[in-house]
Legacy VTK file of the C-alpha trace (Angstrom):
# vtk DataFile Version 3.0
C-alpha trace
ASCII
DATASET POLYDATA
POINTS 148 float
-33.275 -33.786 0.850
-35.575 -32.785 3.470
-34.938 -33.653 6.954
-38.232 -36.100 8.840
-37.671 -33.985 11.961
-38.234 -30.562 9.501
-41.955 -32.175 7.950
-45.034 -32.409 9.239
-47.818 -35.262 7.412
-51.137 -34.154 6.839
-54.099 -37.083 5.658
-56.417 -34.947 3.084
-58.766 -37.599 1.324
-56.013 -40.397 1.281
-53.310 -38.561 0.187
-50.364 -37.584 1.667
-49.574 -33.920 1.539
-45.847 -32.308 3.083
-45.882 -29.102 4.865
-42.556 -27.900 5.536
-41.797 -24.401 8.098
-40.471 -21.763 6.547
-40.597 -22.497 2.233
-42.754 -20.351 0.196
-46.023 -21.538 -1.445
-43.996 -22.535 -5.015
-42.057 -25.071 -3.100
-44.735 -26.600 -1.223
-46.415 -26.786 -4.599
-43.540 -28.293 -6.187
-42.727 -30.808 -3.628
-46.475 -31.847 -3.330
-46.681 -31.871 -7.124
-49.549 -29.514 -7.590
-50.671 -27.103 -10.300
-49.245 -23.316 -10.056
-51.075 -21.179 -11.743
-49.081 -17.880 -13.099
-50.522 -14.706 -14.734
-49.106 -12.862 -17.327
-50.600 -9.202 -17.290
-49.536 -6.149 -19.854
-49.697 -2.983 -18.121
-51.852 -0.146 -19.054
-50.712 1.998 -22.359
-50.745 5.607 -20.459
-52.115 5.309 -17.160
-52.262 2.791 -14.488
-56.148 1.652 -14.429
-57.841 1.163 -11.115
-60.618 -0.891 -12.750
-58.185 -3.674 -13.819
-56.244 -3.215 -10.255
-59.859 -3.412 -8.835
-60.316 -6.788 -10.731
-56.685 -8.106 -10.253
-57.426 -7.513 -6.600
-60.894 -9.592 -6.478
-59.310 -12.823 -8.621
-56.625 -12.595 -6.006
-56.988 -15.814 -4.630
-57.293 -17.492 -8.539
-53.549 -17.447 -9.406
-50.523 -18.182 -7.184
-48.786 -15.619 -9.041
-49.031 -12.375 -11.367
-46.037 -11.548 -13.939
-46.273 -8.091 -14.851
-44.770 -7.729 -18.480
-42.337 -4.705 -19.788
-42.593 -3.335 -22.878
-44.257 -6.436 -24.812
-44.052 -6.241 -28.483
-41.700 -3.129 -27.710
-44.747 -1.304 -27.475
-44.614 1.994 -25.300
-46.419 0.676 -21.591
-46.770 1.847 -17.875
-43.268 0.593 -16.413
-44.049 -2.970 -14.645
-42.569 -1.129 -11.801
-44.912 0.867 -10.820
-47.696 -1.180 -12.084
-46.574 -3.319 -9.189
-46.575 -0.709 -6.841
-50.367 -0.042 -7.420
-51.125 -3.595 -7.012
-49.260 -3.561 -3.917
-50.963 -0.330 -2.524
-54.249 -2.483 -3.593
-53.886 -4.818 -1.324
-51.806 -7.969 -3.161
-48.920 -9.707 -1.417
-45.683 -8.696 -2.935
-44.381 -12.323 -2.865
-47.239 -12.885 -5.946
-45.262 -10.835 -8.281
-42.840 -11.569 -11.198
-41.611 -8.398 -12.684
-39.853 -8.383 -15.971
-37.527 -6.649 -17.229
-36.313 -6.050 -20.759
-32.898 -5.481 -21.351
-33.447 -3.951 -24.659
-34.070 -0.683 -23.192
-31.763 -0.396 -20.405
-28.165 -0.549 -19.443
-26.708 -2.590 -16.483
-26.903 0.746 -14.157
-30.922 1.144 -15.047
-31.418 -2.609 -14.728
-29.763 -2.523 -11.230
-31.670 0.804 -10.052
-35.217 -1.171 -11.477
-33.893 -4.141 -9.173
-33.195 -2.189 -6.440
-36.812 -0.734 -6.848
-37.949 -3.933 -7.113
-36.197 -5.360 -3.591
-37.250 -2.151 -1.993
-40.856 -3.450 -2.558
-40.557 -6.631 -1.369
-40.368 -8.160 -4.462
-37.912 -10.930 -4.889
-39.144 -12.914 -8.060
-37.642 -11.082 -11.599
-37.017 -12.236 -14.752
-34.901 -10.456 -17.288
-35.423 -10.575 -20.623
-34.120 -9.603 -24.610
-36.795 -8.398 -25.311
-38.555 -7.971 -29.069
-37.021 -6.393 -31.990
-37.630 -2.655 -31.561
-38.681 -2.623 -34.971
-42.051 -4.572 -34.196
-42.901 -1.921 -31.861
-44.548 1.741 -32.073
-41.055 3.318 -31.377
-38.994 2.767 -34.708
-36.595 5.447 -34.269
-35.533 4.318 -30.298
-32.026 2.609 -30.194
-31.934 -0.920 -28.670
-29.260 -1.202 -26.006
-28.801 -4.928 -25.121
-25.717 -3.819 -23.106
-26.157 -7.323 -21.190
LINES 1 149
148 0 1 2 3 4 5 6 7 8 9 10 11 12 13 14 15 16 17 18 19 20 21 22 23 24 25 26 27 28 29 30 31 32 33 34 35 36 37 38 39 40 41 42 43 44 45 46 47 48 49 50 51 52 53 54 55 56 57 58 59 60 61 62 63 64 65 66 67 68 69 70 71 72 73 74 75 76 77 78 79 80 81 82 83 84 85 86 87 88 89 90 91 92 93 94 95 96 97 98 99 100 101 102 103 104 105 106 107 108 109 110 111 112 113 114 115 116 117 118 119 120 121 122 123 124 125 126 127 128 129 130 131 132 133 134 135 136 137 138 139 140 141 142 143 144 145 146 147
């Protein structure tokens, strides 16, 4: 519950919007029931592309947030790592990003170094995943791990 002395009341068009000090933009949105919009973006196959940075960066203000996949369709891509990083050097707010993770491909120490990473950036929103069936993928011969 949320404390009167901790909200402030804001009249926009007859409705009554809550701003609370100190929550992030998700719960704001949550607790004023409105619409977050989330990307989902596949990195680049062998290079990180400044054109679709360049275009990330200019729709900016269109999404709340940008998940950066790994590995979708266990199909070889630029780690969602660094993709992140570029974004970052770009220009967008760390606190926009989801970064997944697969754990198909890693073991708990890889998965904890890629968090690290992550927290080293600023960025506090993962998700871990399974992951597809290698299989599916362009990599037939690589070994699945799914040590978690």
């Amino acid at each position: 519950m949320i404390d009167d002395c901790e909200k402030e009341q804001l009249i926009v068009s007859e409705k009554k919007i809550i701003i609370i000090k100190n929550l992030n933009i998700m719960k704001v949105k949550l607790i004023n029931k409105k619409f977050i919009k989330s990307i989902e973006i596949i990195p680049s196959r062998y290079k990180i592309d400044n054109l679709l940075l360049d275009k990330i960066l200019k729709y900016n203000k269109s999404f709340d947030f940008l998940d950066i996949a790994c590995t979708p369709m266990a199909n070889l891509r630029i780690s969602p790592l660094s993709f992140a990083h570029g974004l970052i050097m770009k220009g967008i707010k760390p606190n926009k990003l989801i970064i997944n993770f697969s754990t198909r491909d890693k073991n708990t120490l890889a998965l904890q170094s890629e968090i690290l990473g992550a927290l080293s950036m600023k960025v506090n929103k993962l998700l871990l995943i399974k992951g597809d069936k290698i299989n599916i993928g362009n990599s037939k011969k690589s070994k699945e791990v799914f040590e978690i």
